[in-house]
N, C-alpha and C positions, 0 to 999 in steps of 0.2 A: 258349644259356644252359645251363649245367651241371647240374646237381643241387645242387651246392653252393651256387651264386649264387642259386641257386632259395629252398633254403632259407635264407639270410640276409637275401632280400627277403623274404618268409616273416613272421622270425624279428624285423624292425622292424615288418612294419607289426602284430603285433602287440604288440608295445614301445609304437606309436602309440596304438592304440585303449584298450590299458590305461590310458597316460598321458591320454588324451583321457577316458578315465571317469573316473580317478581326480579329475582337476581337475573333473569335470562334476560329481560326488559332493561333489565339496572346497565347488564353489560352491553345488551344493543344501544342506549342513552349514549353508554361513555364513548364505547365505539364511533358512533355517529358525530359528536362532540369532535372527538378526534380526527374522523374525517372531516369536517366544516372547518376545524379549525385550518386542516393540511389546505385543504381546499381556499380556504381565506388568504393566506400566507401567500398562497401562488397565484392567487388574484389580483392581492399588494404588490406582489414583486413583478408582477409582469406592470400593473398600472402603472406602478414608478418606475418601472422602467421606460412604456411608452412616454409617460408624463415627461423622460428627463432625454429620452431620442426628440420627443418633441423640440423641448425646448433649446437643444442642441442644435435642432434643424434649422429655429426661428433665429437664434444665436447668429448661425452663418449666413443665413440669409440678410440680415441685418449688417454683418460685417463685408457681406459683399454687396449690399447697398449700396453702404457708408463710403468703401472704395470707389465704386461707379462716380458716386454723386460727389467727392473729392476728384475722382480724374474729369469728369466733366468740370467740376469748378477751376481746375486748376488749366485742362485746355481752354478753357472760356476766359482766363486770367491771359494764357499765353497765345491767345488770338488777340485779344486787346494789347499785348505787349505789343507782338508783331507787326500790327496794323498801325500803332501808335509809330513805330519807328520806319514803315511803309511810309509815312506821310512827312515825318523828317525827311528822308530820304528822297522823297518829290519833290518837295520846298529849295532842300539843299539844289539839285537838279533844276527847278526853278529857275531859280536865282543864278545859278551859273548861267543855265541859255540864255536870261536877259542880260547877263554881261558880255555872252557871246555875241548876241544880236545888235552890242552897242559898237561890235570891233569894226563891222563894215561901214559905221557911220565914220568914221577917218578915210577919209578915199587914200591920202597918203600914205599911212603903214599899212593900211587893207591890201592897197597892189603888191606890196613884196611879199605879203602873204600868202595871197592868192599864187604869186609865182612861185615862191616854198612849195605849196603843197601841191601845183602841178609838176613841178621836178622830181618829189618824191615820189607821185606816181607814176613819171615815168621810170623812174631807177626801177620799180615794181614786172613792168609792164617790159621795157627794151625794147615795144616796139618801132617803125619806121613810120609808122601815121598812127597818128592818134586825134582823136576830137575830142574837145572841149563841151562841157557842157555848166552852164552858170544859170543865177537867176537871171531874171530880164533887168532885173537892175541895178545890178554886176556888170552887165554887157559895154556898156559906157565906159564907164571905168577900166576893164579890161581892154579896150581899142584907146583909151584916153594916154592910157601906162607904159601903152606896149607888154604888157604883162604875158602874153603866146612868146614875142620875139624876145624878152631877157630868160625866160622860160627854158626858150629852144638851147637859146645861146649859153646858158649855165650847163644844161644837159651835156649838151657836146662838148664842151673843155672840161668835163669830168668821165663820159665816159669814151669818150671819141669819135662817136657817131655821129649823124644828122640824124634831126625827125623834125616829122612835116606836121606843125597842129595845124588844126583848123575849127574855128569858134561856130557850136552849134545854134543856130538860129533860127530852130524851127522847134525845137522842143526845150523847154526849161525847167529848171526846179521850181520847187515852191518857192512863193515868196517870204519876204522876213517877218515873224511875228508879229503881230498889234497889239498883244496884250487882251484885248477885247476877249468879253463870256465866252462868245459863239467863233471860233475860229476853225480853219480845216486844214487842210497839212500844208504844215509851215518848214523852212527851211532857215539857219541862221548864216548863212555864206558857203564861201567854198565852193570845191569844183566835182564833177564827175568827169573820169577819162574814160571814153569807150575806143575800142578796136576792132575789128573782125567784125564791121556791120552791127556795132552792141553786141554780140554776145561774148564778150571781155568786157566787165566793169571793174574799175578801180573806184571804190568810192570814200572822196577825200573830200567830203564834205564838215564843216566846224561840227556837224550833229552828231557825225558817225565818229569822228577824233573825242568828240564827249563821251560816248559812249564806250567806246576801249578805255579812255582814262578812268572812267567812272568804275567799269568792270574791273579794271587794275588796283584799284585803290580802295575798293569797297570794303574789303578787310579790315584795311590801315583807320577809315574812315569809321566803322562802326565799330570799332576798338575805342578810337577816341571821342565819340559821341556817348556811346552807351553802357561803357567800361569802367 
């Protein structure tokens, strides 16, 4: 072999080995390509997917918000409702006590009252003494009336007994409202009966009969006020 054949064998086989890297090259490119791309693709899909856990997250958060800040508005509606009918509700109460507190200004149908509602406490009570306990200026009236002695005397031809009252004069209820800003506990008539040294009260005061008709009726009443 010549020198020149020499060098043409030479002169392919490194024609070969170029062409043989180049394609070697060509296919690590495509390769790599192919990985960046798989690589890309599960980059996107994991992104959109955090991007859309995200905004799912912000989503709920937002609609559990939006519930709070509707329940608050809507308790904050239903505390004003409530309180708005809280204050009907006093007014109404108001206004009865001042018609209650006008009943004792009649000393005449005041005393049969008064004696009413010391017989119903004793119908309560059946005891054989009982005291009397009024405002102080009730007291008058009561000794004026005879309102103890029709009192007694109604009891016994209903239930057949005697009983012994006796008008307390050393402790009293409140007295009757003034209307006035500054007031302290007030009473609008009516009587307490004690027994057994006070500890048996009946208490049949016009405050406390307001207050059972009131609790009785409160139903009837906020049906037809707010209904």
């Amino acid at each position: 072999m010549d020198d020149a054949e020499a060098q043409r064998q030479i002169e392919q086989m490194i024609k070969f080995i170029e062409q043989e890297a180049y394609e070697k090259a060509q296919e690590i490119v495509v390769k790599a390509e192919e990985e960046f791309n798989i690589q890309k693709g599960k980059t996107v899909q994991l992104e959109k997917k955090r991007i859309i856990e995200d905004y799912d997250k912000k989503l709920k958060q937002l609609e559990v918000d939006k519930k709070i800040k509707s329940s608050k508005a809507l308790g904050a509606a239903r505390m004003k409702v409530m309180d708005a009918r809280a204050k009907i509700m006093d007014n109404l109460n108001k206004e009865v006590e001042d018609v209650l507190a006008s009943i004792s200004k009649n000393k005449d149908s005041y005393a049969p009252l008064l004696s009413s509602l010391i017989v119903q406490g004793l119908y309560r009570l059946l005891e054989d003494t009982v005291m009397i306990r009024c405002r102080k200026e009730d007291e008058a009236v009561i000794k004026s009336h005879q309102v103890l002695e029709k009192a007694a005397e109604q009891y016994t031809a209903k239930v057949g007994k005697k009983v012994n009252l006796t008008l307390d004069s050393k402790t009293y209820l409140p007295p009757a409202p003034t209307g006035g800003p500054i007031e302290g506990k007030t009473c609008a008539g009516g009587v307490l009966l004690l027994t057994h040294g006070g500890k048996i009260v009946v208490d049949n005061t016009l405050d406390a009969r307001l207050k059972l008709v009131v609790e009785d009726c409160k139903p009837a009443i906020r049906k037809m006020l707010f209904n």
